[in-house]
N, C-alpha and C positions, 0 to 999 in steps of 0.2 A: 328376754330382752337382750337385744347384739349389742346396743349400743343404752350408754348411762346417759343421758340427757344432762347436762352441767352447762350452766352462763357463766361466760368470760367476761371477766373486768379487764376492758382494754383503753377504756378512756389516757389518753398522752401516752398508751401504750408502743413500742415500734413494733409496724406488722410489716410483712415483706410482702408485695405481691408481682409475681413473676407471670408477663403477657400485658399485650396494650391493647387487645382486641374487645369487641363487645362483653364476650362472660366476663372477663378483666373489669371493663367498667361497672357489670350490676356487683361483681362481689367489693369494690372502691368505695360504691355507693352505700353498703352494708357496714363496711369498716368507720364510713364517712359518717353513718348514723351513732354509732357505740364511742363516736371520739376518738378516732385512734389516731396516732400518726403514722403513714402510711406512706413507704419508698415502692417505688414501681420499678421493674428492671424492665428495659421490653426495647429494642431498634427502632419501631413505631407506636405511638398513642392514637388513640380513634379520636374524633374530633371533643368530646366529653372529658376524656381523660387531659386533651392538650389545654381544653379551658382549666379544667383543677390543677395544672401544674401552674398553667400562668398565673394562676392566682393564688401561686404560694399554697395552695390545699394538700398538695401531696408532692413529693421528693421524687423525680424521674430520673435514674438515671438510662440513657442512651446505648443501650449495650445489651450483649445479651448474659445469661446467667454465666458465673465463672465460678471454682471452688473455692468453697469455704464465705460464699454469699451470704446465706442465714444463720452465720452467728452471731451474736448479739440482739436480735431480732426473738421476738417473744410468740410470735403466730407467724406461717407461712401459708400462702396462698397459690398455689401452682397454676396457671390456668393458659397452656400452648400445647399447639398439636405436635411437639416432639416428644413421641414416647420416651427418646431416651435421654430427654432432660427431664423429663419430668421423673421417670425413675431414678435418677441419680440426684434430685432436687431432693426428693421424696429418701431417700437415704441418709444424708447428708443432716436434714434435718433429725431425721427420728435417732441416728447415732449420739445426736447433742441433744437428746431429749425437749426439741422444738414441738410444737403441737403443729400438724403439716394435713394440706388438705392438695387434693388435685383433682380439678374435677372431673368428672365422669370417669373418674377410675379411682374406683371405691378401695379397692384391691392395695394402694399405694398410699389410703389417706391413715391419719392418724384420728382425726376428728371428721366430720359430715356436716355440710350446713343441713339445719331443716329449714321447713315451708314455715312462717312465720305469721303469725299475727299481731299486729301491734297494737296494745291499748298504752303505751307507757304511760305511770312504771311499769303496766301491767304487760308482760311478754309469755305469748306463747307458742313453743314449738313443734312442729309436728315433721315428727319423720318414717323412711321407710326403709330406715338402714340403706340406702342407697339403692334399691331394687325395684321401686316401683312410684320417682319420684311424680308421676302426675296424678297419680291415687293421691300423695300426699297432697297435692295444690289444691286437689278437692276438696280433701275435708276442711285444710284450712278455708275452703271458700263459704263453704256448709258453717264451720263455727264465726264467721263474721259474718256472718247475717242471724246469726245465736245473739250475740255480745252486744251487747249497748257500745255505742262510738262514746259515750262518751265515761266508759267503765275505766277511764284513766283518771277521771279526775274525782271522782271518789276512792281512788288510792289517794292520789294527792290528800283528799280533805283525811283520810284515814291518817296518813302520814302527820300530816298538821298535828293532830288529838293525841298522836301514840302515846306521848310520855304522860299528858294528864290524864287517859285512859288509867297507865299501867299506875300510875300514881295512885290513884282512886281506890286500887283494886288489891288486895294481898294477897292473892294467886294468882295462876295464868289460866285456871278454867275458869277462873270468873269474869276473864277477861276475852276469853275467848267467847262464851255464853254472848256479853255484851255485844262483841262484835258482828257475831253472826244475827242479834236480831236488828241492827245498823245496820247490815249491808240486805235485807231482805224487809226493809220497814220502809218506809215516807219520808225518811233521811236520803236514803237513796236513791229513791224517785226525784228529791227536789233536788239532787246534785246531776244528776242526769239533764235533769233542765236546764242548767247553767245556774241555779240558783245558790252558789257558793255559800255565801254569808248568812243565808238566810237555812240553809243545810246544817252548818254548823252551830248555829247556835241552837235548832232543834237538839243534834249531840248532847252537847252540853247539857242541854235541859233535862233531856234524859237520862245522861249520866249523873247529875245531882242527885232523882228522883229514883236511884239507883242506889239499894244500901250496902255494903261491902261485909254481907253475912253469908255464913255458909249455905253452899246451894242445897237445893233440894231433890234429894234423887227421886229417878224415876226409872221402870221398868217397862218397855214396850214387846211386848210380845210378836214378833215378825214371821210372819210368811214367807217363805224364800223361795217360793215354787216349784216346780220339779226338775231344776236343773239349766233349763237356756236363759240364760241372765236377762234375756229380754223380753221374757215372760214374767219381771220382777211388777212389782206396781210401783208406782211414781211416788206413792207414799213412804212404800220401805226402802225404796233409795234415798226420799230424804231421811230419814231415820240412819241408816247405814252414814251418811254423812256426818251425820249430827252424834253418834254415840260417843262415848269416852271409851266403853268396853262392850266385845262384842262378843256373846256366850253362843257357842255353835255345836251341831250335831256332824256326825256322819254323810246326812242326807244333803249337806248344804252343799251345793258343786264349788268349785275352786274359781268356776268366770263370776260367780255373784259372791262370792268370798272380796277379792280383790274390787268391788266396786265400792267399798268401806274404807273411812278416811283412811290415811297412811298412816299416821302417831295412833288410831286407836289400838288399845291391847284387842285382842283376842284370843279368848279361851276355849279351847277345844273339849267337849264335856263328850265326845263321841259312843254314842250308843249303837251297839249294833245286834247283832242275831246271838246270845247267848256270849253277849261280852259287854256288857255295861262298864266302861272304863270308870266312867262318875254314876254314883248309884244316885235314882230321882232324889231322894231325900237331902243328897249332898249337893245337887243342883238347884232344889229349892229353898236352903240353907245360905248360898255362896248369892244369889240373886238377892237376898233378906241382906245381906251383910253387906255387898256393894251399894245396893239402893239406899242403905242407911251411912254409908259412908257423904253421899251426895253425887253418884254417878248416875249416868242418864245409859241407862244397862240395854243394848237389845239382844232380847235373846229370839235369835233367829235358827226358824226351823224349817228342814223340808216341806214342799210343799205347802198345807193352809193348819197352823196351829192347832184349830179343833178338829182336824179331824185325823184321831188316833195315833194325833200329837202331844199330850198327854198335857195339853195348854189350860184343860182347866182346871187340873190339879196343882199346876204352876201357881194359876192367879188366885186359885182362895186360901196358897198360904199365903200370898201377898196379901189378900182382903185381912187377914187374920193377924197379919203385924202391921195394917195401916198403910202399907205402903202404894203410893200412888203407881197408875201403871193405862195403860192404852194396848189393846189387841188390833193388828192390822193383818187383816184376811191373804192371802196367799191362793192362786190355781193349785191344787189339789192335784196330787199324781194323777189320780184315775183320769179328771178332765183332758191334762194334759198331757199324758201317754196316749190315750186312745185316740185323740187329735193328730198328734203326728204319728199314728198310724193307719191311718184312715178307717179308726173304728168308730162309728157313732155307738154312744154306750143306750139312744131309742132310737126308733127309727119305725115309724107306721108298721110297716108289713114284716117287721122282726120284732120288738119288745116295747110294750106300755109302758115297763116299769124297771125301775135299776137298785141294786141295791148292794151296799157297801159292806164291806165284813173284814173284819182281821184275822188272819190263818195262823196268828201267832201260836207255837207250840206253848201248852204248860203240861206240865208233867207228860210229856210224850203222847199229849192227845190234841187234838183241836174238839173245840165242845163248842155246837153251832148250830142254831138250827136249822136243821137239815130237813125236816118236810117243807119249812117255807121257803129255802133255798130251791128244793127242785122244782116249783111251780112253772108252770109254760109261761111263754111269751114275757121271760126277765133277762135282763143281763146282770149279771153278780160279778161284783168287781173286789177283788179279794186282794189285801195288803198285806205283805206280811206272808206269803205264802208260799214261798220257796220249798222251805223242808217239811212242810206238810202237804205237798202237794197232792202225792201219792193218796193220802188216805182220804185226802178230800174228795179227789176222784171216784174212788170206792167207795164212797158212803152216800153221793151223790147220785152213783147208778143202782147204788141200794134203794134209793127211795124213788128210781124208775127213772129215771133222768137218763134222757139216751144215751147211749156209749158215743156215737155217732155228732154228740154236741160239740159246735167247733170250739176251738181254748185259742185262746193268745195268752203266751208268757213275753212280757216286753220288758227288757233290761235297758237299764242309765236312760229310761226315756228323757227325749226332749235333748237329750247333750248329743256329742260327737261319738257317742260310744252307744247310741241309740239301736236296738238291736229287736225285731217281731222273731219268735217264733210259734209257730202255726201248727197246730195237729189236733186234736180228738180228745174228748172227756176221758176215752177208753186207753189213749196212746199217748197221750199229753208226761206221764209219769217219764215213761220207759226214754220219750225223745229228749225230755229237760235232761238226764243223765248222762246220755251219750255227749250232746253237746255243753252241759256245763256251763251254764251261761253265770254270769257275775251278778251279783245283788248290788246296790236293791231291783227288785225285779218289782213288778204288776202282772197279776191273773185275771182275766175276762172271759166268763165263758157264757154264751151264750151265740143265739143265729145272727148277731150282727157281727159276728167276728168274721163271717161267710162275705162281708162286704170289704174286707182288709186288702184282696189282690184289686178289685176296682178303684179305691178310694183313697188308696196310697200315695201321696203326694207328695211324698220325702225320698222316696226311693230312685 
Protein backbone atom coordinates (compact mmCIF):
# COMPACT_ATOMS: atom_id res chain seq x y z
CA UNK A 1 0.00 0.00 0.00
CA UNK A 2 1.80 3.68 -1.30
CA UNK A 3 -0.66 5.48 -0.11
CA UNK A 4 -2.89 5.22 3.55
CA UNK A 5 -6.36 6.04 2.32
CA UNK A 6 -7.65 8.85 5.40
CA UNK A 7 -11.01 11.35 5.03
CA UNK A 8 -10.61 14.93 5.75
CA UNK A 9 -12.84 17.03 7.88
CA UNK A 10 -12.84 20.21 6.01
CA UNK A 11 -16.22 21.31 6.60
CA UNK A 12 -15.72 25.75 7.27
CA UNK A 13 -12.36 24.31 6.83
CA UNK A 14 -9.86 27.15 4.74
CA UNK A 15 -8.53 25.36 1.70
CA UNK A 16 -6.26 27.07 -0.80
CA UNK A 17 -6.66 26.36 -4.39
CA UNK A 18 -4.12 27.87 -6.73
CA UNK A 19 -5.44 27.97 -10.93
CA UNK A 20 -8.79 29.27 -12.40
CA UNK A 21 -8.86 26.79 -15.13
CA UNK A 22 -11.23 23.90 -15.69
CA UNK A 23 -9.14 21.15 -13.29
CA UNK A 24 -9.31 24.22 -10.85
CA UNK A 25 -13.06 24.17 -11.05
CA UNK A 26 -13.82 20.11 -10.80
CA UNK A 27 -11.37 19.98 -7.67
CA UNK A 28 -13.85 23.80 -6.33
CA UNK A 29 -16.53 21.66 -6.86
CA UNK A 30 -15.11 18.62 -4.52
CA UNK A 31 -14.04 21.27 -1.88
CA UNK A 32 -17.70 22.75 -2.52
CA UNK A 33 -19.23 19.26 -1.67
CA UNK A 34 -17.15 18.43 1.88
CA UNK A 35 -17.95 22.27 2.94
CA UNK A 36 -15.05 23.96 2.86
CA UNK A 37 -14.18 27.44 2.62
CA UNK A 38 -12.34 27.91 -0.15
CA UNK A 39 -9.86 31.04 -1.49
CA UNK A 40 -8.88 30.77 -5.26
CA UNK A 41 -5.53 32.50 -6.28
CA UNK A 42 -5.53 32.56 -10.14
CA UNK A 43 -5.27 36.17 -12.87
CA UNK A 44 -8.29 34.46 -14.51
CA UNK A 45 -11.58 32.39 -13.38
CA UNK A 46 -13.45 30.12 -16.13
CA UNK A 47 -16.74 31.07 -16.31
CA UNK A 48 -18.03 28.31 -13.21
CA UNK A 49 -15.57 29.65 -10.91
CA UNK A 50 -16.63 33.51 -11.84
CA UNK A 51 -20.33 32.55 -10.97
CA UNK A 52 -19.01 30.95 -7.30
CA UNK A 53 -17.15 34.01 -6.52
CA UNK A 54 -20.08 36.25 -7.47
CA UNK A 55 -22.04 34.46 -5.20
CA UNK A 56 -19.93 34.77 -2.38
CA UNK A 57 -19.08 30.64 -2.62
CA UNK A 58 -15.53 30.93 -2.79
CA UNK A 59 -12.88 33.87 -1.90
CA UNK A 60 -10.95 34.91 -5.34
CA UNK A 61 -8.16 36.62 -5.21
CA UNK A 62 -6.78 38.21 -8.69
CA UNK A 63 -3.25 37.65 -8.68
CA UNK A 64 -1.03 35.07 -9.10
CA UNK A 65 0.73 32.76 -6.34
CA UNK A 66 3.26 34.95 -3.95
CA UNK A 67 5.37 33.54 -0.94
CA UNK A 68 4.32 32.38 2.09
CA UNK A 69 0.42 32.17 0.36
CA UNK A 70 -0.59 28.79 2.19
CA UNK A 71 -0.14 29.70 5.62
CA UNK A 72 -2.89 29.60 7.53
CA UNK A 73 -4.68 27.47 5.03
CA UNK A 74 -5.35 23.82 6.29
CA UNK A 75 -5.37 21.92 2.47
CA UNK A 76 -3.66 23.28 -0.70
CA UNK A 77 -4.76 22.53 -3.99
CA UNK A 78 -2.12 23.32 -6.81
CA UNK A 79 -3.69 23.00 -10.24
CA UNK A 80 -1.46 25.51 -13.27
CA UNK A 81 0.79 24.47 -15.91
CA UNK A 82 3.88 26.39 -14.25
CA UNK A 83 6.05 23.68 -13.20
CA UNK A 84 7.84 26.02 -11.32
CA UNK A 85 5.15 27.37 -9.22
CA UNK A 86 3.74 24.53 -8.65
CA UNK A 87 7.23 23.12 -7.28
CA UNK A 88 7.78 26.02 -5.11
CA UNK A 89 3.86 25.82 -4.00
CA UNK A 90 4.37 22.33 -3.29
CA UNK A 91 7.45 23.08 -0.94
CA UNK A 92 6.35 25.89 0.81
CA UNK A 93 3.49 24.11 1.82
CA UNK A 94 4.90 20.62 2.86
CA UNK A 95 7.92 22.94 4.91
CA UNK A 96 4.61 24.11 7.10
CA UNK A 97 3.34 20.86 7.32
CA UNK A 98 0.19 21.83 4.95
CA UNK A 99 -1.30 18.61 3.36
CA UNK A 100 -0.56 19.78 -0.72
CA UNK A 101 -1.65 18.24 -3.75
CA UNK A 102 -0.71 19.16 -7.47
CA UNK A 103 -2.14 17.74 -9.90
CA UNK A 104 -0.78 15.35 -12.38
CA UNK A 105 2.48 15.57 -10.67
CA UNK A 106 2.21 12.95 -8.12
CA UNK A 107 6.05 13.36 -7.41
CA UNK A 108 5.19 17.02 -5.62
CA UNK A 109 1.74 15.89 -3.82
CA UNK A 110 1.64 15.34 -0.18
CA UNK A 111 -1.95 13.75 -0.36
CA UNK A 112 -3.82 12.31 -4.10
CA UNK A 113 -7.41 12.62 -4.70
CA UNK A 114 -9.08 9.42 -5.51
CA UNK A 115 -11.95 8.36 -7.96
CA UNK A 116 -14.85 8.62 -5.67
CA UNK A 117 -18.14 7.25 -5.19
CA UNK A 118 -20.69 8.81 -3.33
CA UNK A 119 -23.45 7.21 -1.33
CA UNK A 120 -23.27 9.95 1.60
CA UNK A 121 -22.62 9.33 4.52
CA UNK A 122 -21.51 6.45 2.80
CA UNK A 123 -17.93 7.41 0.80
CA UNK A 124 -15.83 5.60 -1.19
CA UNK A 125 -12.43 5.85 -2.48
CA UNK A 126 -10.52 4.37 -4.90
CA UNK A 127 -7.11 5.01 -5.97
CA UNK A 128 -3.97 4.16 -8.08
CA UNK A 129 -1.40 6.01 -6.23
CA UNK A 130 -1.45 8.36 -9.01
CA UNK A 131 -0.19 5.91 -11.88
CA UNK A 132 -2.94 4.71 -13.58
CA UNK A 133 -5.87 7.09 -12.87
CA UNK A 134 -8.52 5.84 -15.42
CA UNK A 135 -8.09 2.19 -14.31
CA UNK A 136 -9.21 3.94 -11.12
CA UNK A 137 -12.47 5.62 -12.84
CA UNK A 138 -13.20 2.28 -13.85
CA UNK A 139 -13.76 0.41 -11.12
CA UNK A 140 -15.27 3.24 -9.37
CA UNK A 141 -17.78 2.85 -12.46
CA UNK A 142 -17.92 -1.06 -11.98
CA UNK A 143 -18.86 -0.51 -7.94
CA UNK A 144 -21.84 1.99 -8.80
CA UNK A 145 -23.53 -0.01 -10.49
CA UNK A 146 -22.66 -2.72 -7.47
CA UNK A 147 -24.14 -0.25 -4.80
CA UNK A 148 -27.75 0.51 -4.28
CA UNK A 149 -28.14 4.67 -4.94
CA UNK A 150 -29.92 4.58 -2.31
CA UNK A 151 -27.13 2.75 0.24
CA UNK A 152 -27.09 6.43 1.92
CA UNK A 153 -29.88 6.48 3.47
CA UNK A 154 -29.74 3.41 5.24
CA UNK A 155 -26.67 4.90 6.82
CA UNK A 156 -28.90 7.77 7.67
CA UNK A 157 -31.61 5.29 9.29
CA UNK A 158 -28.57 3.38 10.93
CA UNK A 159 -27.20 6.68 12.29
CA UNK A 160 -30.86 7.51 13.47
CA UNK A 161 -30.84 4.01 15.81
CA UNK A 162 -27.15 4.12 16.90
CA UNK A 163 -27.43 5.16 20.42
CA UNK A 164 -30.69 2.93 21.02
CA UNK A 165 -28.90 0.04 19.31
CA UNK A 166 -25.83 0.54 21.56
CA UNK A 167 -28.10 1.25 24.44
CA UNK A 168 -29.87 -2.11 24.06
CA UNK A 169 -26.74 -4.08 23.82
CA UNK A 170 -23.73 -4.56 26.56
CA UNK A 171 -21.15 -5.36 24.12
CA UNK A 172 -20.15 -4.17 20.75
CA UNK A 173 -20.23 -7.91 19.18
CA UNK A 174 -23.57 -7.93 19.98
CA UNK A 175 -24.09 -5.01 18.43
CA UNK A 176 -22.26 -5.67 15.70
CA UNK A 177 -24.05 -9.35 15.11
CA UNK A 178 -27.42 -6.92 15.18
CA UNK A 179 -26.28 -4.87 12.69
CA UNK A 180 -25.12 -6.92 10.18
CA UNK A 181 -28.35 -8.98 10.08
CA UNK A 182 -30.11 -5.18 9.54
CA UNK A 183 -28.25 -4.15 6.79
CA UNK A 184 -28.67 -7.75 4.89
CA UNK A 185 -32.51 -8.34 6.01
CA UNK A 186 -35.87 -6.49 4.75
CA UNK A 187 -34.97 -3.43 6.97
CA UNK A 188 -32.82 -2.72 4.29
CA UNK A 189 -34.61 -3.53 1.36
CA UNK A 190 -37.54 -1.21 2.61
CA UNK A 191 -35.05 1.64 3.09
CA UNK A 192 -33.85 1.30 -0.27
CA UNK A 193 -37.29 1.85 -1.42
CA UNK A 194 -37.70 5.14 0.17
CA UNK A 195 -39.70 3.62 2.93
CA UNK A 196 -38.02 5.39 5.88
CA UNK A 197 -40.52 5.20 8.72
CA UNK A 198 -41.81 2.23 7.96
CA UNK A 199 -37.79 0.70 7.75
CA UNK A 200 -37.43 1.82 10.99
CA UNK A 201 -39.83 0.76 12.98
CA UNK A 202 -39.25 -2.80 11.49
CA UNK A 203 -35.45 -1.95 13.53
CA UNK A 204 -37.02 -1.46 16.29
CA UNK A 205 -39.27 -4.24 16.29
CA UNK A 206 -36.44 -6.25 15.99
CA UNK A 207 -34.30 -4.86 18.26
CA UNK A 208 -36.89 -5.34 21.09
CA UNK A 209 -37.39 -9.07 19.87
CA UNK A 210 -33.66 -9.13 20.43
CA UNK A 211 -32.32 -10.31 24.01
CA UNK A 212 -29.14 -8.72 25.28
CA UNK A 213 -27.46 -12.45 26.19
CA UNK A 214 -24.44 -13.82 25.42
CA UNK A 215 -23.95 -14.81 21.86
CA UNK A 216 -23.42 -18.11 20.86
CA UNK A 217 -20.42 -19.24 19.36
CA UNK A 218 -19.84 -21.01 16.26
CA UNK A 219 -17.20 -22.69 14.35
CA UNK A 220 -17.15 -22.75 10.36
CA UNK A 221 -14.79 -24.87 8.84
CA UNK A 222 -13.55 -22.97 5.39
CA UNK A 223 -11.99 -23.85 2.41
CA UNK A 224 -9.66 -21.42 1.28
CA UNK A 225 -8.59 -22.96 -2.04
CA UNK A 226 -5.46 -23.40 -3.52
CA UNK A 227 -4.10 -20.07 -3.49
CA UNK A 228 -5.85 -17.33 -6.18
CA UNK A 229 -8.24 -15.70 -3.96
CA UNK A 230 -10.68 -15.67 -6.66
CA UNK A 231 -10.99 -19.15 -6.79
CA UNK A 232 -12.56 -18.48 -3.00
CA UNK A 233 -16.50 -19.33 -2.96
CA UNK A 234 -18.87 -16.54 -2.39
CA UNK A 235 -19.74 -18.43 0.86
CA UNK A 236 -16.30 -18.37 2.52
CA UNK A 237 -15.87 -14.71 1.72
CA UNK A 238 -18.96 -14.26 3.50
CA UNK A 239 -17.74 -16.06 6.46
CA UNK A 240 -14.17 -14.40 6.07
CA UNK A 241 -16.45 -11.16 6.56
CA UNK A 242 -18.41 -12.16 9.34
CA UNK A 243 -15.72 -13.93 11.64
CA UNK A 244 -14.61 -12.27 15.07
CA UNK A 245 -11.40 -14.66 14.72
CA UNK A 246 -9.74 -16.40 12.08
CA UNK A 247 -7.56 -19.73 12.74
CA UNK A 248 -5.21 -20.37 9.53
CA UNK A 249 -2.72 -22.61 8.21
CA UNK A 250 0.35 -22.39 6.17
CA UNK A 251 -1.48 -23.28 3.01
CA UNK A 252 -3.77 -20.19 3.21
CA UNK A 253 -2.13 -17.52 0.63
CA UNK A 254 -1.78 -14.03 1.82
CA UNK A 255 -4.46 -12.39 -1.37
CA UNK A 256 -7.33 -14.66 0.61
CA UNK A 257 -5.88 -13.90 3.95
CA UNK A 258 -6.39 -10.14 3.64
CA UNK A 259 -10.05 -10.40 2.05
CA UNK A 260 -11.08 -11.16 6.05
CA UNK A 261 -12.59 -8.28 7.90
CA UNK A 262 -9.85 -5.79 9.29
CA UNK A 263 -10.63 -5.67 13.35
CA UNK A 264 -10.80 -9.65 13.04
CA UNK A 265 -7.93 -11.54 15.17
CA UNK A 266 -6.18 -13.97 13.30
CA UNK A 267 -4.40 -16.79 14.46
CA UNK A 268 -1.80 -18.42 12.76
CA UNK A 269 -1.73 -22.32 13.77
CA UNK A 270 0.82 -23.06 10.80
CA UNK A 271 1.38 -26.57 9.92
CA UNK A 272 3.86 -27.62 7.72
CA UNK A 273 6.28 -30.59 6.48
CA UNK A 274 7.88 -31.84 9.95
CA UNK A 275 7.10 -28.54 11.81
CA UNK A 276 3.66 -28.41 13.34
CA UNK A 277 4.06 -24.94 15.14
CA UNK A 278 0.50 -25.76 16.95
CA UNK A 279 0.18 -29.46 17.51
CA UNK A 280 -3.81 -30.79 16.09
CA UNK A 281 -4.74 -31.42 19.55
CA UNK A 282 -3.86 -27.78 20.63
CA UNK A 283 -5.89 -26.61 17.64
CA UNK A 284 -8.73 -28.69 18.46
CA UNK A 285 -8.52 -27.41 22.09
CA UNK A 286 -8.14 -23.54 21.18
CA UNK A 287 -11.45 -23.92 18.54
CA UNK A 288 -13.52 -25.65 21.81
CA UNK A 289 -12.36 -22.77 24.03
CA UNK A 290 -13.17 -19.65 21.51
CA UNK A 291 -16.43 -21.28 20.38
CA UNK A 292 -17.48 -21.50 23.95
CA UNK A 293 -16.30 -18.08 24.61
CA UNK A 294 -19.22 -16.80 21.95
CA UNK A 295 -17.00 -16.21 18.79
CA UNK A 296 -18.15 -17.06 15.34
CA UNK A 297 -14.34 -19.02 14.69
CA UNK A 298 -13.39 -19.75 10.93
CA UNK A 299 -10.98 -21.98 10.63
CA UNK A 300 -9.78 -21.81 7.31
CA UNK A 301 -7.73 -24.12 5.33
CA UNK A 302 -5.99 -24.69 2.13
CA UNK A 303 -7.60 -25.86 -0.41
CA UNK A 304 -11.18 -28.17 0.55
CA UNK A 305 -11.22 -28.98 4.45
CA UNK A 306 -11.80 -32.84 3.72
CA UNK A 307 -9.59 -33.56 1.82
CA UNK A 308 -6.44 -34.40 3.91
CA UNK A 309 -7.23 -31.52 5.83
CA UNK A 310 -7.66 -33.17 8.80
CA UNK A 311 -11.32 -31.28 8.89
CA UNK A 312 -12.91 -34.24 10.17
CA UNK A 313 -11.07 -34.65 13.15
CA UNK A 314 -11.57 -31.04 13.79
CA UNK A 315 -15.45 -31.26 13.75
CA UNK A 316 -16.16 -34.53 15.96
CA UNK A 317 -14.17 -32.94 18.68
CA UNK A 318 -16.67 -30.19 18.13
CA UNK A 319 -19.52 -32.85 17.85
CA UNK A 320 -18.19 -34.18 21.23
CA UNK A 321 -18.33 -30.69 23.27
CA UNK A 322 -21.63 -29.68 21.43
CA UNK A 323 -20.50 -27.14 19.72
CA UNK A 324 -22.20 -25.72 16.82
CA UNK A 325 -20.30 -25.56 13.63
CA UNK A 326 -20.90 -25.49 9.48
CA UNK A 327 -18.28 -27.01 6.88
CA UNK A 328 -18.04 -24.88 3.53
CA UNK A 329 -16.22 -26.95 0.71
CA UNK A 330 -13.21 -25.27 -0.81
CA UNK A 331 -11.32 -26.31 -4.91
CA UNK A 332 -9.14 -28.75 -3.75
CA UNK A 333 -5.28 -28.24 -4.80
CA UNK A 334 -5.33 -31.31 -7.16
CA UNK A 335 -8.44 -29.52 -9.11
CA UNK A 336 -6.94 -26.45 -9.18
CA UNK A 337 -3.22 -26.99 -9.94
CA UNK A 338 -3.93 -29.23 -12.73
CA UNK A 339 -6.29 -26.60 -14.26
CA UNK A 340 -3.89 -23.96 -14.51
CA UNK A 341 -1.76 -26.21 -15.76
CA UNK A 342 -3.33 -27.57 -18.39
CA UNK A 343 -3.54 -30.94 -16.88
CA UNK A 344 -6.78 -32.56 -17.12
CA UNK A 345 -6.35 -35.09 -14.08
CA UNK A 346 -9.27 -37.67 -17.04
CA UNK A 347 -9.35 -37.40 -20.24
CA UNK A 348 -10.92 -40.19 -22.73
CA UNK A 349 -7.87 -41.42 -24.50
CA UNK A 350 -5.31 -40.93 -21.31
CA UNK A 351 -7.20 -41.97 -17.89
CA UNK A 352 -10.86 -43.40 -16.64
CA UNK A 353 -9.81 -42.98 -13.27
CA UNK A 354 -8.03 -40.44 -10.75
CA UNK A 355 -7.08 -41.09 -7.57
CA UNK A 356 -5.84 -39.13 -4.61
CA UNK A 357 -3.19 -40.15 -1.99
CA UNK A 358 -0.93 -38.37 0.67
CA UNK A 359 3.03 -39.02 0.16
CA UNK A 360 3.26 -37.72 3.68
CA UNK A 361 6.47 -39.31 5.24
CA UNK A 362 5.94 -41.31 8.79
CA UNK A 363 8.84 -42.88 10.04
CA UNK A 364 10.94 -42.33 6.93
CA UNK A 365 8.54 -44.46 4.80
CA UNK A 366 5.54 -43.65 2.70
CA UNK A 367 3.13 -46.86 3.14
CA UNK A 368 0.65 -46.81 0.11
CA UNK A 369 -0.72 -48.97 -1.92
CA UNK A 370 1.30 -49.49 -4.48
CA UNK A 371 -0.26 -52.40 -6.75
CA UNK A 372 -3.34 -50.21 -6.96
CA UNK A 373 -1.42 -47.20 -7.64
CA UNK A 374 0.51 -48.60 -10.63
CA UNK A 375 -2.68 -49.66 -12.54
CA UNK A 376 -3.02 -48.28 -16.35
CA UNK A 377 -4.96 -45.73 -17.59
CA UNK A 378 -5.11 -43.55 -13.92
CA UNK A 379 -3.83 -40.52 -12.87
CA UNK A 380 -2.50 -40.31 -9.17
CA UNK A 381 -2.55 -37.11 -7.76
CA UNK A 382 -0.33 -37.25 -4.61
CA UNK A 383 -0.19 -34.41 -1.80
CA UNK A 384 2.17 -34.13 0.38
CA UNK A 385 4.77 -35.44 -1.59
CA UNK A 386 7.90 -33.50 -1.93
CA UNK A 387 10.28 -35.60 0.33
CA UNK A 388 9.17 -38.74 -0.63
CA UNK A 389 9.21 -38.43 -3.95
CA UNK A 390 12.21 -40.36 -4.62
CA UNK A 391 10.87 -43.59 -3.17
CA UNK A 392 7.50 -43.17 -4.63
CA UNK A 393 9.11 -43.19 -7.87
CA UNK A 394 10.88 -46.56 -7.06
CA UNK A 395 8.28 -48.33 -5.80
CA UNK A 396 6.04 -47.35 -8.53
CA UNK A 397 8.41 -48.93 -11.34
CA UNK A 398 8.66 -51.65 -8.90
CA UNK A 399 5.28 -52.73 -9.38
CA UNK A 400 5.92 -52.15 -13.32
CA UNK A 401 4.70 -48.74 -13.72
CA UNK A 402 6.86 -47.41 -16.74
CA UNK A 403 9.91 -45.38 -16.11
CA UNK A 404 8.83 -43.36 -19.12
CA UNK A 405 5.33 -42.12 -17.03
CA UNK A 406 5.25 -38.44 -17.49
CA UNK A 407 5.09 -36.55 -13.66
CA UNK A 408 4.26 -33.02 -12.99
CA UNK A 409 5.62 -31.46 -9.83
CA UNK A 410 3.65 -28.06 -9.62
CA UNK A 411 4.57 -25.53 -6.84
CA UNK A 412 2.23 -22.31 -5.19
CA UNK A 413 -0.19 -23.64 -7.77
CA UNK A 414 -3.00 -21.17 -8.84
CA UNK A 415 -0.78 -18.01 -7.12
CA UNK A 416 1.92 -15.67 -8.76
CA UNK A 417 4.48 -18.09 -7.80
CA UNK A 418 2.81 -20.87 -9.91
CA UNK A 419 5.58 -22.89 -11.20
CA UNK A 420 5.03 -26.92 -13.67
CA UNK A 421 7.72 -29.00 -13.68
CA UNK A 422 7.84 -31.75 -16.14
CA UNK A 423 10.05 -35.01 -16.42
CA UNK A 424 9.49 -38.86 -16.12
CA UNK A 425 8.51 -41.42 -13.26
CA UNK A 426 12.35 -42.54 -13.81
CA UNK A 427 13.81 -38.83 -13.69
CA UNK A 428 11.28 -36.88 -11.92
CA UNK A 429 13.63 -37.49 -8.43
CA UNK A 430 16.90 -36.46 -9.67
CA UNK A 431 15.18 -33.09 -11.69
CA UNK A 432 13.05 -31.91 -8.29
CA UNK A 433 16.63 -31.72 -6.77
CA UNK A 434 18.53 -29.85 -9.01
CA UNK A 435 15.77 -27.33 -9.30
CA UNK A 436 14.38 -27.11 -5.83
CA UNK A 437 11.31 -26.03 -6.11
CA UNK A 438 9.33 -24.36 -2.94
CA UNK A 439 6.36 -26.23 -1.10
CA UNK A 440 3.77 -26.71 -1.07
CA UNK A 441 4.07 -28.55 -4.12
CA UNK A 442 1.36 -31.18 -6.22
CA UNK A 443 2.40 -34.61 -7.90
CA UNK A 444 0.50 -35.88 -10.94
CA UNK A 445 1.59 -38.70 -12.69
CA UNK A 446 0.13 -40.19 -15.18
CA UNK A 447 -0.33 -39.89 -19.50
CA UNK A 448 -2.33 -36.77 -19.18
CA UNK A 449 0.39 -34.93 -17.91
CA UNK A 450 1.61 -35.60 -21.85
CA UNK A 451 -1.21 -32.92 -22.43
CA UNK A 452 0.53 -30.00 -20.14
CA UNK A 453 2.73 -28.32 -23.37
CA UNK A 454 -0.84 -28.24 -25.50
CA UNK A 455 -3.19 -27.24 -22.76
CA UNK A 456 -1.28 -24.54 -21.06
CA UNK A 457 -3.17 -21.60 -20.75
CA UNK A 458 -1.27 -19.69 -18.04
CA UNK A 459 1.91 -19.72 -19.75
Amino acid sequence: MNYLPLFHKLDHKKCLLIGGGSVATRKARLLLDAHASITVIAPALSEELTQLASASKITHLKRVFEANDTLNFSLVICATNDKQANSEISTEAQLNNIPVNVVDQPQLCSFIFPAIVDRAPITIAISSGGVAPVLSRLVRAKLETLLPHALGQLASLAAECRQTVKDHFSNSKQRRIFWETIFNGPVAELSYLGKHDEAKKQLLQHLHQTEDSPTIGKVYLVGGGPGDPELLTLKALRLLQLADIIIYDRLVSAEVLNLARRDAERIYVGKQRSDHSVPQDDINALLIKLAKEGKRVVRLKGGDPFMFGRGGEEIETLIDENISFEVVPGITAASGCASYSGIPLTHREHAQSCMFVTGHLKDNTVNLDWDQLAKPNQTIVIYMGLMGLRQISEKLIERNLAGNTPVALIQKGTTAEHRVIISDLLHIANKVEELKPKPPTLIIIGSVVSLHSKLNWTH
